[in-house]
N, C-alpha and C positions, 0 to 999 in steps of 0.2 A: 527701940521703944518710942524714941519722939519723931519717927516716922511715920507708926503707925498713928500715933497721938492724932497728927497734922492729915490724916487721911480720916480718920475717922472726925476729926472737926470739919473740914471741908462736907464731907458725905451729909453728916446734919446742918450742918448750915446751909447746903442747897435745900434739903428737906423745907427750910424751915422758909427760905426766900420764897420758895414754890409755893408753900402752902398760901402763904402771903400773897404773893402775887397771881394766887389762879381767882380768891379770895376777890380781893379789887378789879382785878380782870371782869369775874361775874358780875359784880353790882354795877361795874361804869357799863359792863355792857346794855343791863336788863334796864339801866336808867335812860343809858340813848335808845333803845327799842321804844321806851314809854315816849319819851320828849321828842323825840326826830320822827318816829314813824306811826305813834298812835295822837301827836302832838298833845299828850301828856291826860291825854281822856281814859287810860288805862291805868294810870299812876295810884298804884306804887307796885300795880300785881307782875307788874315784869321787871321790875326792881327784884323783889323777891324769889323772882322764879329764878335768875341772874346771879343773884348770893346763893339761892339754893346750889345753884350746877357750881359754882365757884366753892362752897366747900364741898362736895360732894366731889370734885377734882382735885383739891387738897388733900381730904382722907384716904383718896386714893393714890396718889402722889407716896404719903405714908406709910400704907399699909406694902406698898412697893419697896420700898425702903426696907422695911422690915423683913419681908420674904428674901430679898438679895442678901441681908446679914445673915440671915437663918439658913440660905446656900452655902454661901461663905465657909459662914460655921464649920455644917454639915464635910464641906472638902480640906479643910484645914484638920479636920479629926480623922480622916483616911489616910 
């Protein structure tokens, strides 16, 4: 039981690092694209495009997560 416990804590807690960190990942990126490479004449529209792909890779991060437990599942009932 407190095997399992410590494996499914681990499991969501990378969930939740990942979501987090694809999250920050997108916006520092779309913020140097604006500042470094459009020197900031495009500001704030690749900031935003940046946090868009950065949760749009966290939801998907999740929805990942999910389907693995729902296999899991699915083999542990056979």
């Amino acid at each position: 039981m407190k095997r399992e416990f410590v494996r499914l804590l681990a499991n969501y807690g990378n969930a939740g690092f990942t979501f987090g960190s694809a999250i920050i990942v997108g916006f520092v990126g779309g913020l140097l694209i604006d500042q470094k490479v459009f020197s900031g004449r495009t500001a704030p529209w690749f900031t935003f495009v940046g946090l868009a792909f950065g949760i749009a890779a966290g939801y998907k991060t999740l929805f990942e997560l999910i389907w693995q437990a729902k296999d899991e599942e699915k083999r542990q009932r056979k």
